[in-house]
Legacy VTK file of the C-alpha trace (Angstrom):
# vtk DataFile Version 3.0
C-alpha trace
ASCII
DATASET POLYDATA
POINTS 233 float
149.631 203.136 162.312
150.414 206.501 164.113
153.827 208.085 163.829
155.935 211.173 165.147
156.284 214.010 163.121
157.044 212.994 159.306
157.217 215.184 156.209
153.839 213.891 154.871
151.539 210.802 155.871
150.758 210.515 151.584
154.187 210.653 151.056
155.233 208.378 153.508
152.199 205.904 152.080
153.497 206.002 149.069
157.067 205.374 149.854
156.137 202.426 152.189
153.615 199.862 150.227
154.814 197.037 152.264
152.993 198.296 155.432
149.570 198.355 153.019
147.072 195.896 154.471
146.965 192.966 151.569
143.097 192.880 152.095
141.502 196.150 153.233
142.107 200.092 154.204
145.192 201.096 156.001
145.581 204.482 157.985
148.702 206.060 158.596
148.611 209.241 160.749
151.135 211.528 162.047
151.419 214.064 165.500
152.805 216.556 162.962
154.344 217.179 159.403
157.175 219.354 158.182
155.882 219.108 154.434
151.947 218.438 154.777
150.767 218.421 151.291
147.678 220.174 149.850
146.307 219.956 146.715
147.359 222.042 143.424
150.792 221.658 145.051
149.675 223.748 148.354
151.127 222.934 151.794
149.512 222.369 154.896
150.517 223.573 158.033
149.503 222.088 161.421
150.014 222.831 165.263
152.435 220.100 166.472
149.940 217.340 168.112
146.797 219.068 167.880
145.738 217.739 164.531
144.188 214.974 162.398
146.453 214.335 160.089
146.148 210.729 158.074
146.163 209.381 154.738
143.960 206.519 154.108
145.388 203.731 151.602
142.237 201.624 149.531
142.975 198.116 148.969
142.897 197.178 145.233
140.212 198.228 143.424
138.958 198.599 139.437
136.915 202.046 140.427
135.895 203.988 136.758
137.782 207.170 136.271
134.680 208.650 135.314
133.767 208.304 138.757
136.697 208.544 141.353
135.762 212.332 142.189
132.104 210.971 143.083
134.029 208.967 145.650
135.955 211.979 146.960
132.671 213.278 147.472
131.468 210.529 149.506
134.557 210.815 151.483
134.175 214.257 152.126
130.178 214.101 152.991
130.946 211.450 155.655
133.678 214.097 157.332
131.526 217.033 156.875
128.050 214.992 158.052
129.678 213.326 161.104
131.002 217.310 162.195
127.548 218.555 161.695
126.263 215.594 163.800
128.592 216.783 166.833
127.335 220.509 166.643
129.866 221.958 164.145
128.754 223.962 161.178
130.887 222.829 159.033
131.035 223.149 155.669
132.490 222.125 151.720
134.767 224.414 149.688
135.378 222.767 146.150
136.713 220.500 145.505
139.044 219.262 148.318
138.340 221.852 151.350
136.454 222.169 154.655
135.351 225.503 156.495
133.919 226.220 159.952
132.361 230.192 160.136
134.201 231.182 157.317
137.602 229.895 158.337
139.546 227.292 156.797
139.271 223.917 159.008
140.866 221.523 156.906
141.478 219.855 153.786
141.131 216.331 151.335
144.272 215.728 149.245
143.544 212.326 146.938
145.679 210.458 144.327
145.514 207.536 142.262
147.314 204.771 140.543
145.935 204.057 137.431
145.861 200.777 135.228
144.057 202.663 131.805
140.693 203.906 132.636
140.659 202.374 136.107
141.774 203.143 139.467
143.514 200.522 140.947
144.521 202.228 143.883
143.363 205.176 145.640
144.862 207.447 148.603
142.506 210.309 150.735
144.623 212.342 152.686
143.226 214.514 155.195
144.087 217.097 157.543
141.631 218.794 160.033
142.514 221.236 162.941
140.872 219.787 165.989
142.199 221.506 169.265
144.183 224.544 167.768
144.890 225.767 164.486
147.533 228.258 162.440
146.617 231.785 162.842
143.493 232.474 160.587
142.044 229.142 160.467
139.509 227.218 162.783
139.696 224.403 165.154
137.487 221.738 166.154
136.954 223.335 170.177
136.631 220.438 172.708
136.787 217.535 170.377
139.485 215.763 171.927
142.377 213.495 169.364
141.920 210.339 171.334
140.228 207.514 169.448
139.842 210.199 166.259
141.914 208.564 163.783
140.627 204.906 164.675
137.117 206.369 164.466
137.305 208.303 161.395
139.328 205.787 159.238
136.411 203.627 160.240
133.650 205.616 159.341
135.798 206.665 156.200
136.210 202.819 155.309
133.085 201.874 155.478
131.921 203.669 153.921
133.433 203.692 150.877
133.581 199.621 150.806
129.176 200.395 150.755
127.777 200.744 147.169
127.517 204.166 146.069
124.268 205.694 146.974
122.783 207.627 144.104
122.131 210.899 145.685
125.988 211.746 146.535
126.690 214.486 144.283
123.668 215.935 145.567
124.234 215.756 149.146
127.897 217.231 148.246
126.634 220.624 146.533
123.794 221.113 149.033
127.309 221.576 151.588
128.894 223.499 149.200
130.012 227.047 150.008
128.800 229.600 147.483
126.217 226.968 145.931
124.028 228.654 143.535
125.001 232.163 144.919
126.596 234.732 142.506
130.675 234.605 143.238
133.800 235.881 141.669
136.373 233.470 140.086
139.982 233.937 138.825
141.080 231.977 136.016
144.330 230.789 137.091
146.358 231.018 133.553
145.075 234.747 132.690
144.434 235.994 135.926
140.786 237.118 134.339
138.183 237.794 136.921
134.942 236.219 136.413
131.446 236.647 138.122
129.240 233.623 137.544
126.649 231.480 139.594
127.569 227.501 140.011
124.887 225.639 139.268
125.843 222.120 137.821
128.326 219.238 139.748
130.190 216.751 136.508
130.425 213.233 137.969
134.213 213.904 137.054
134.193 217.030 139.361
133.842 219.633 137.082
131.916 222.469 138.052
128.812 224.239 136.036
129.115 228.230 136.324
126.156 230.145 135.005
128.085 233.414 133.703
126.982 236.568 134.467
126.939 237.751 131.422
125.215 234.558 129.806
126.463 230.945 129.311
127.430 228.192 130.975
131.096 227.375 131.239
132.551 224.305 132.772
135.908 224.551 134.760
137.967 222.004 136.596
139.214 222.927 139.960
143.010 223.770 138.343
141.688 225.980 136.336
139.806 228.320 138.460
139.866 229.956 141.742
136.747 230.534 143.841
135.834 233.353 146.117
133.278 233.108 148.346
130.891 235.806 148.236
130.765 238.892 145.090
134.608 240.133 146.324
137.363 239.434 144.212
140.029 237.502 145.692
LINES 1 234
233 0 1 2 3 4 5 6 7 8 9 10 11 12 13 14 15 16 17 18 19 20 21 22 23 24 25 26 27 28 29 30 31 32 33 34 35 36 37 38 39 40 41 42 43 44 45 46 47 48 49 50 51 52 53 54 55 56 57 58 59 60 61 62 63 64 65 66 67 68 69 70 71 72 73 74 75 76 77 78 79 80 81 82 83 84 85 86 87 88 89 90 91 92 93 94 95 96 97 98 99 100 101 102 103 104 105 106 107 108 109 110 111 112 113 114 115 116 117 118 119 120 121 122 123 124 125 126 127 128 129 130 131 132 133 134 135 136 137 138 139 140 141 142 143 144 145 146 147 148 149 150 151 152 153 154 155 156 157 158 159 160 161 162 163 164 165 166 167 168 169 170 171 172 173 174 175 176 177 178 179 180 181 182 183 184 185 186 187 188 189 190 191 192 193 194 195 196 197 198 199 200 201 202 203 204 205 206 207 208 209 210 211 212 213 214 215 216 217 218 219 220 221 222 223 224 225 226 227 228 229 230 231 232
């Protein structure tokens, strides 16, 4: 379903369940959002009718928690693949965002209800700039909106109804900004700068970085912030 301008297509998902289709995905997208939510409690700000902006709802599912981020993954290979397919270089930021020449082009916000270990329902928002962007970020020049939320909640959909192919975490680093290059990294409770080299992907999302200094230490994405590139932030 497509709406007018809302505060947030996730939070309007969640606050709706009766408009979930009973047996498969549903999309709800928006021309524009007053409170577009990123993740790590971020915002994210669109140009009034020149974005993508959609949360996809799963149907009900018993996915492993030990592997929900792998799914994220998918999700986000299928965005960034199809983009590369049309000519775009675009590329991964983890965990959740998407670049184009070094600008920010969008974004992946997920959530989950949970029943124990299991995800019983899952919700992928996205947000991409296609014909203009915020000052400082990129746009998708000459893709045009029509037909781009039917066609990406498809691709998005089935996708993730396919089994999970095997090489997915794989396919996601070799995307990945800053992949096996030396970076800097701020650890977000003591503001501590830290230069180190990732080199492993958890199936839980947790990332690998090969310290400068020696060691490996493994961080989850709200515990760190990554620069791109030897600069601190």
């Amino acid at each position: 379903m497509v709406l007018g301008q809302i505060p947030s297509t996730q939070a309007w998902a969640h606050a709706n369940p009766e408009q979930w289709n009973p047996l498969g995905w549903t999309a709800i997208s928006a021309d524009s959002q007053s409170q577009g939510q990123g993740s790590g409690g971020t915002t994210w700000t669109d140009v009034p009718g020149s974005s993508l902006l959609m949360t996809l709802v799963s149907p009900e599912l018993q996915w492993s928690s030990a592997f929900v981020f792998v799914r994220h993954a998918q999700a986000s290979l299928v965005i960034v693949e199809w983009l590369q397919s049309l000519g775009f270089q675009a590329q991964l930021k983890w965990p959740n965002d998407l670049y184009l020449h070094g600008l920010k082009l969008g974004g992946f916000f997920t959530e989950a209800y949970w029943q124990q270990n299991r995800c019983t329902r899952w919700f992928l928002g996205l947000g991409l700039n296609v014909q203009a962007a915020p000052e400082g970020c990129a746009f998708l020049a000459g893709l045009s909106l029509e037909g781009l939320v039917e066609q990406t909640a498809e691709m998005l959909s089935k996708a993730l109804d396919a089994p999970l192919p095997p090489d997915v975490l794989d396919r996601y680093t070799s995307h990945l900004m800053g992949w096996q290059v030396l970076g800097t990294f701020k650890d977000k409770s003591s503001g501590e700068l830290l230069q180190a080299t990732p080199r492993l992907l958890s199936p839980d999302g947790r990332l690998g970085l090969e310290l400068l200094q020696g060691g490996l230490r493994w961080v989850g994405h709200k515990e760190l912030e990554w620069s791109i590139g030897p600069d601190p932030l």
